[in-house]
N, C-alpha and C positions, 0 to 999 in steps of 0.2 A: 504493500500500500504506500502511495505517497505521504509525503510529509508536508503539514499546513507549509506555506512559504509565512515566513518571518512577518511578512505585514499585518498586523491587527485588519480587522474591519471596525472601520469608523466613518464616520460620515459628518460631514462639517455644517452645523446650521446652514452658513450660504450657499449648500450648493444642491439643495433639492431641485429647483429651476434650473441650474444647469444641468447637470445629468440628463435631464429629460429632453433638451432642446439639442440632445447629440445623440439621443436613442432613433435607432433605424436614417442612421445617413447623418449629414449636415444641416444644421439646424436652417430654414432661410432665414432673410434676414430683407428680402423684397424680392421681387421675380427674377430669378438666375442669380441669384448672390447668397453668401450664407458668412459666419464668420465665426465658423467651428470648422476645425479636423477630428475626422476619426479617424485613427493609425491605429497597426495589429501589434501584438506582444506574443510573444512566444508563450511566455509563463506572466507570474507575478514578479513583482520587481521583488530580491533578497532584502532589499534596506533602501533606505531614500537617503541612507547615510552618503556623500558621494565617496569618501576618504574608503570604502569598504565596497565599493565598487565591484565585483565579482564575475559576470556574467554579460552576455548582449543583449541582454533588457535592459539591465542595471544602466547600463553604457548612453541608451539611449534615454533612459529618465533623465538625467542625472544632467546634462548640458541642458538641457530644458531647466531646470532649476535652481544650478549652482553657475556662475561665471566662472572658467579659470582667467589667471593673467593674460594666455595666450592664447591663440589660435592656429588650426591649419587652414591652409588656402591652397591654391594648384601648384601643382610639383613639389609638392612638402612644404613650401615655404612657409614660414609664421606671421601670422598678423596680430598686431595689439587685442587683445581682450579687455580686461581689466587694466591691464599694463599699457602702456603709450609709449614707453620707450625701452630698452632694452641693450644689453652690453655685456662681452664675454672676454677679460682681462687674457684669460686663457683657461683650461679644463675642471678649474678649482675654484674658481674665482669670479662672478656673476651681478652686476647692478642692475635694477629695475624699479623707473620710473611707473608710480601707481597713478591713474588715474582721477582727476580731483572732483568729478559730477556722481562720480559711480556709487550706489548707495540700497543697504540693505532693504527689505522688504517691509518694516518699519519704519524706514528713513534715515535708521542710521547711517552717518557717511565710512564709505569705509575706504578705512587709514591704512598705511601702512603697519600701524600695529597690528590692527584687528588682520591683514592678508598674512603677519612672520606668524603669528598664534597659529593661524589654519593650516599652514604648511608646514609649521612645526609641529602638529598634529599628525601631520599625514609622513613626514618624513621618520619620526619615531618608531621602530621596530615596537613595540609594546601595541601601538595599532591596530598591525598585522595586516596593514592596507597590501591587496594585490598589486599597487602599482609605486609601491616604495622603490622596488628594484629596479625597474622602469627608468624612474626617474632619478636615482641618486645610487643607481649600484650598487655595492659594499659600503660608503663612505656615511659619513655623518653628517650632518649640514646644518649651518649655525645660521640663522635670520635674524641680522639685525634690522629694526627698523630706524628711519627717522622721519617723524609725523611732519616736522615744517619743512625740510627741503622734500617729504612728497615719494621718497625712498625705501628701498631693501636692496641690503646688502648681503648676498650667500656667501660663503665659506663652504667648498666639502673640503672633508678629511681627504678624497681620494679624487685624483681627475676624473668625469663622467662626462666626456662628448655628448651626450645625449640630453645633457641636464635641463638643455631652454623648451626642445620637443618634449618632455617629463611635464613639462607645467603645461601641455595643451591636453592632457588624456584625462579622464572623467572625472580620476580618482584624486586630482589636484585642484579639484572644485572649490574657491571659497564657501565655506562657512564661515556665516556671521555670528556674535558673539552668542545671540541666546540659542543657536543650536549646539552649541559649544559646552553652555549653561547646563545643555538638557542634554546628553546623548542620546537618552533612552526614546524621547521623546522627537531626536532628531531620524534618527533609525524607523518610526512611525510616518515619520513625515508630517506631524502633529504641531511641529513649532514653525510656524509660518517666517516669524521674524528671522529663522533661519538661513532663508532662501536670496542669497547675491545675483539669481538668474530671470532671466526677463517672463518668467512661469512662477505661478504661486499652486500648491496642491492645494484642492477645497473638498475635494469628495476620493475618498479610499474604498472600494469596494474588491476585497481581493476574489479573483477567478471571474468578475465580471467587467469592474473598469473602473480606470482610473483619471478623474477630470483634475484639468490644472485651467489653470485664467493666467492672463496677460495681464502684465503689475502695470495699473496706470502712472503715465511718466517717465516707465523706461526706456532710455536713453543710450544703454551700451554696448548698444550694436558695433559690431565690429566692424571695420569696413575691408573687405575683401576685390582682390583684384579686377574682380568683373561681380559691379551692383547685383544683388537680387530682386527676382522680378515680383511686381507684389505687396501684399502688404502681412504681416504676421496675425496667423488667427488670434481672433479675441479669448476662445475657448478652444483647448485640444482632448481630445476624450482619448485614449489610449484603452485599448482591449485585448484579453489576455486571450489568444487561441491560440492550441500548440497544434492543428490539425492545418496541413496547406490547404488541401482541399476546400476546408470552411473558407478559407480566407479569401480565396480566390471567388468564392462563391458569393460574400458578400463582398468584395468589391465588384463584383458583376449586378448583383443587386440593388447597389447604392448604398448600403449599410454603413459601407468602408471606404474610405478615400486614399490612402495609404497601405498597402499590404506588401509584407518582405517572406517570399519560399526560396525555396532551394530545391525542387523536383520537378518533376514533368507537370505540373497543374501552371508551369509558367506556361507552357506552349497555348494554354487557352487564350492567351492575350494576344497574341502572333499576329500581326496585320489587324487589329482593330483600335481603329482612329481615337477611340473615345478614353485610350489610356497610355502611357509613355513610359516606358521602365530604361532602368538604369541598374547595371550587373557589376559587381565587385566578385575582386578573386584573394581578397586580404586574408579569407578565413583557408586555414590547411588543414590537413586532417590526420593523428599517426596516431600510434599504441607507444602509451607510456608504460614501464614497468613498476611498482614497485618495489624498490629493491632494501625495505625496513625490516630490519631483523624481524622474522617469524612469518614473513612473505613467502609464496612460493617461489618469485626470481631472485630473494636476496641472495647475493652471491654468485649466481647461477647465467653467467655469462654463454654457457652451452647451452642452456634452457630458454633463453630470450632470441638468440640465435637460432634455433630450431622454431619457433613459431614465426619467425620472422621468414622463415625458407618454410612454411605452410600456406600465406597467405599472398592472395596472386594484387598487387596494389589497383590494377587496372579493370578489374573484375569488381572490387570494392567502388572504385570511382566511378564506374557505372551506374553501379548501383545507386547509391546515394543522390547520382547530381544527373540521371538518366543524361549520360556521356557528353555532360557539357563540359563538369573538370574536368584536369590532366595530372598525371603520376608527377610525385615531386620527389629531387633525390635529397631533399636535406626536411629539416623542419618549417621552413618558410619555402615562402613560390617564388617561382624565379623572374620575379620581377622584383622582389626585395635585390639592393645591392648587397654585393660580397657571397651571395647562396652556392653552395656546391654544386658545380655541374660533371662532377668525376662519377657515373654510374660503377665503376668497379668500387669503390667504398662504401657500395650498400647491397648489405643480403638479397642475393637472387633467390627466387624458389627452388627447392629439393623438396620434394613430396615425400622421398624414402628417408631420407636423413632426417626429416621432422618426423614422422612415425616412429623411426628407432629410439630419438628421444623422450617423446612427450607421449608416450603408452602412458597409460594408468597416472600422470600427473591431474591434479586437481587445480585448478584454474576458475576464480572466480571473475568474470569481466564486466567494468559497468560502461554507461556511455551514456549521451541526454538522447530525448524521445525526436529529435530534430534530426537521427542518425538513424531513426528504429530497426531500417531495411538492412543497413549498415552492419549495424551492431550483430542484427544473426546471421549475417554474412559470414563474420570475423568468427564469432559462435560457432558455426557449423563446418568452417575452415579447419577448426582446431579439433573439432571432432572426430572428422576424418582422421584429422591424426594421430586420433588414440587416445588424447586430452578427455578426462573428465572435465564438463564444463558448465557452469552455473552463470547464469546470463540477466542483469540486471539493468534494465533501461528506467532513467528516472529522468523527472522534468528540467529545464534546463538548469533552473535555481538551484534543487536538492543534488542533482549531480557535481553543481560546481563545489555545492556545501562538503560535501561527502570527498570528495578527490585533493579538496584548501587544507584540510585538516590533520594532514598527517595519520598516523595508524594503521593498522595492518587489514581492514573489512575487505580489501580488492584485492586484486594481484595486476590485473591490465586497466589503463583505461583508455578508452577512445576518445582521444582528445577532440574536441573541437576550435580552432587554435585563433580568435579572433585578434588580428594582430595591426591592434592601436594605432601602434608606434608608426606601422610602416617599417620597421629597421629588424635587422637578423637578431640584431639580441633581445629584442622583446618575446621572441620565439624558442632560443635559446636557453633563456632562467628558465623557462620549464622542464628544463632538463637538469639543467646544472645548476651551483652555486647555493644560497642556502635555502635551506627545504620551506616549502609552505608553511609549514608550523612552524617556522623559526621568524616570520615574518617578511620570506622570497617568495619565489612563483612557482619554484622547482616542486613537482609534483613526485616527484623517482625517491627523494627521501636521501638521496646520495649526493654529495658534491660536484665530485668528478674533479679531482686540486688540480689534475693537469688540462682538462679543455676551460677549466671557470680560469686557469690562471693567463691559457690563451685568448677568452673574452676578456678579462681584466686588462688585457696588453693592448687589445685592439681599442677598447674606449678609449684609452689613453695618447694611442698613436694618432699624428696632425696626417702622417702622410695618408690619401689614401692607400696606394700599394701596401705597404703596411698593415692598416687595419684590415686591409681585404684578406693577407696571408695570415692574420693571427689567427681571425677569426675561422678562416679553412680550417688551419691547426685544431681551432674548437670543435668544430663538424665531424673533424674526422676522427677523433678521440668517442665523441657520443655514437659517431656509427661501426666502429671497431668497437667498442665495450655492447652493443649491441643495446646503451637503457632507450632507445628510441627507436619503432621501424618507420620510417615515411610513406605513407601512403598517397593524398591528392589533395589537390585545389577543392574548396566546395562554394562554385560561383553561387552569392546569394543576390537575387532580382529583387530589387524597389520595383513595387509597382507601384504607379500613381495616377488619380483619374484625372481626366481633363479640367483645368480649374484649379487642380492645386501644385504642387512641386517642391522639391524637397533637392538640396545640392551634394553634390559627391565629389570631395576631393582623393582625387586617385583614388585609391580605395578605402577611404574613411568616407562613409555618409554620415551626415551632421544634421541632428534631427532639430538642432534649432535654428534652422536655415528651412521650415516648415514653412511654406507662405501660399495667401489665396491668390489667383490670379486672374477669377472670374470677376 
């Protein structure tokens, strides 16, 4: 059985009239106009906390209601968010100019103080925020502020190339001070004055829907390379369906104005005028091991290796993404820079060699329900080979819950690898460096000192040639120790109906770039 997702049901005095004015489609608002979106959810959002970010629901709440500093725009570039100006002395060492209009959902102005508190929140290992590593690597990171010249000054302990991209992902979202006040009640989404994002939540309804309003007076729109067209809904209803099929079905209906699959129910939209999709290939897909003492692969480099020569990558990617992805030979797709393109440092199939092994081994594998075809694909792969094998598909939330946490309940998981950053090491820390329970991304439970010390070399390195061969060096360490198989791409399609529109940079879609255009 599944597990409640973490959100209370609550319901905000204000928001009985809205809910209803976003039930069955967009509310009008006069003849062809309306000034509500309805967008699909996989699951429930884990926390509205942003700092604990987890998942690709989470991801997409979460810019909706919290502002970071920064922003992405095309070709990775960064745009002011919160921040206005910005400066990198060198890999350690970082200035940023705050923003002097930008102001919480109460009114409070927010200062430089109140942005060092929220990042020093997020960058604290005690946290245990998914996008610590992300953003600040190994190192420590000191926030000074100063309120009248308008400032924050970082310090890491350790050089992190990556540090100013770290302040544009979800989990680097200002929180203002009374959610700060409240955690418990910021994880609800209950303390409004929370929220530094141009969205306020008014109505919680978990497994049905989640309404947010536009903060009257917000101002901090970011300004991105090429304006958007439009104007941002007054009201967004987000709804949690984890089935494609539904989704596709009401946005055929009018129900839905925004819906994101990943299967064959995209092709229903094929050649009809009255909706526009937009395809990302950010997300990859591969078998993590656990390897925590009392695991079945701890230790067991011949046993990770043998399933890995069980299962055919191209046969899975099929499956899942009805043959739109492609086979990957590293952990990220090959349009990340620096990815391995050496096919001889990744397990080929051996059908007999994996039988010889994995007879009578007990194997328990999880993966989220956004894979389900997937997952007993991988299932009945290992079967064949003799593997005893117990197969759990859970929602996309309780899976990420389950896999963040450390301990021995799984042995494989089938990652689903949505990858923020854009960059190879956001893909990476799931294998290496330090474990999820420690307050990293690594899921494997195992370091790996010699590829984490060759990702550690390449943050650090200006050249790129350099950080390109460390990071090899890192790839090939995880695909020789065998804690990762690579599997595929899993293009996921925005769809969107005529009227409304939503932007994609590369392959980060930005759900606060929602806007009406009727």
């Amino acid at each position: 059985m599944f597990q409640r997702s973490l959100i209370t049901a609550s319901v905000f005095a204000t928001a009985a009239a809205f809910v209803l004015t976003g039930c069955g489609g967009s509310a009008a608002t006069s003849a062809g106009s309306t000034d509500t979106v309805n967008m699909s959810l996989s699951t429930d959002p884990s926390s509205f906390d942003p700092t604990l970010a987890r998942s690709a629901d989470d991801y997409t709440v979460a810019p909706l209601l919290f502002d970071t500093l920064l922003r992405k725009d095309d070709n990775g570039v960064l745009v002011g968010g919160l921040a206005s100006t910005w400066d990198a002395r060198d890999a350690s060492n970082y200035s940023l100019t705050i923003r002097g209009d930008a102001k919480c959902a109460d009114g409070t102005p927010i200062t430089p103080s109140i942005v060092a508190k929220s990042l020093t929140r997020f960058a604290a290992a005690a946290t245990g925020s998914s996008g610590r590593s992300l953003a600040f690597g190994s190192s420590t990171a000191t926030f000074s502020p100063d309120d009248k010249a308008g400032t924050v000054a970082v310090k890491l302990s350790k050089g992190w190339s990556d540090f100013l991209t770290g302040l544009s992902i979800p989990q680097a979202g200002i929180v203002c001070p009374a959610g700060l006040a409240d955690l418990k009640g910021l994880a609800t989404g209950s303390v409004k004055a929370a929220f530094s994002g141009p969205y306020t939540l008014v109505s919680s309804q978990p497994a049905s829907s989640y309404a947010l309003s536009l903060r009257d007076g917000y101002n901090a729109w970011p300004k991105f390379s090429k304006p958007l067209e439009g104007v941002p809904a007054k009201s967004i209803v987000l709804r949690p369906i984890n089935d494609y099929s539904t989704i596709a079905t009401q946005l055929q209906a009018g129900s839905l104005d925004v819906g994101v699959m990943a299967d064959e129910n995209v092709a229903r939209f094929d050649g009809n005028n009255n909706f526009a999709m937009t395809s990302t290939s950010n997300n990859t897909t591969y078998l993590i091991f656990n390897e925590r003492s009392g695991a079945a692969f701890a230790g067991r480099q011949d046993l990770r290796k043998a399933v890995a020569q069980a299962i055919d990558p191209k046969a899975f990617s099929d499956i899942v993404s009805n043959s739109r992805g492609k086979t990957t030979l590293s952990v990220g797709s090959s349009q990340i820079p620096c990815v391995n393109t050496d096919s001889s440092l990744v397990t080929g199939m051996d059908a007999s060699a994996a039988a010889q092994a994995l007879k009578g081994v007990k194997i328990r594998i999880v993966g989220t329900t956004l894979i389900t075809k997937g997952n007993e694909y991988i299932a009945e792969s290992l079967r064949k080979a003799g593997a005893d094998v117990a197969l759990q598909s859970l929602d996309n939330a309780n899976w990420s819950s389950l896999t963040s946490k450390g301990g021995t309940d799984w042995d494989i998981n089938i990652q689903g690898d949505n990858n923020l950053m854009g960059t190879l090491p956001s893909s990476l820390l799931r294998i290496m460096g330090p474990a999820a329970e420690s307050g990293g991304r690594n899921k494997t439970g195992v370091v790996n000192d010699e590829g984490y010390a060759a990702l550690t070399a390449g943050m650090n390195a200006v050249d790129t040639g350099q950080r390109c061969a460390a990071f090899q060096a890192a790839q090939a360490s995880l695909l020789k120790r065998v804690d990762a198989v690579p599997l595929s791409t899993l293009p996921t399609t925005t769809v969107v109906a005529k009227g409304f529109s939503i932007r994609a940079f590369g392959d980060y879609m930005d759900a606060a770039t929602l806007r009406i255009t009727k």
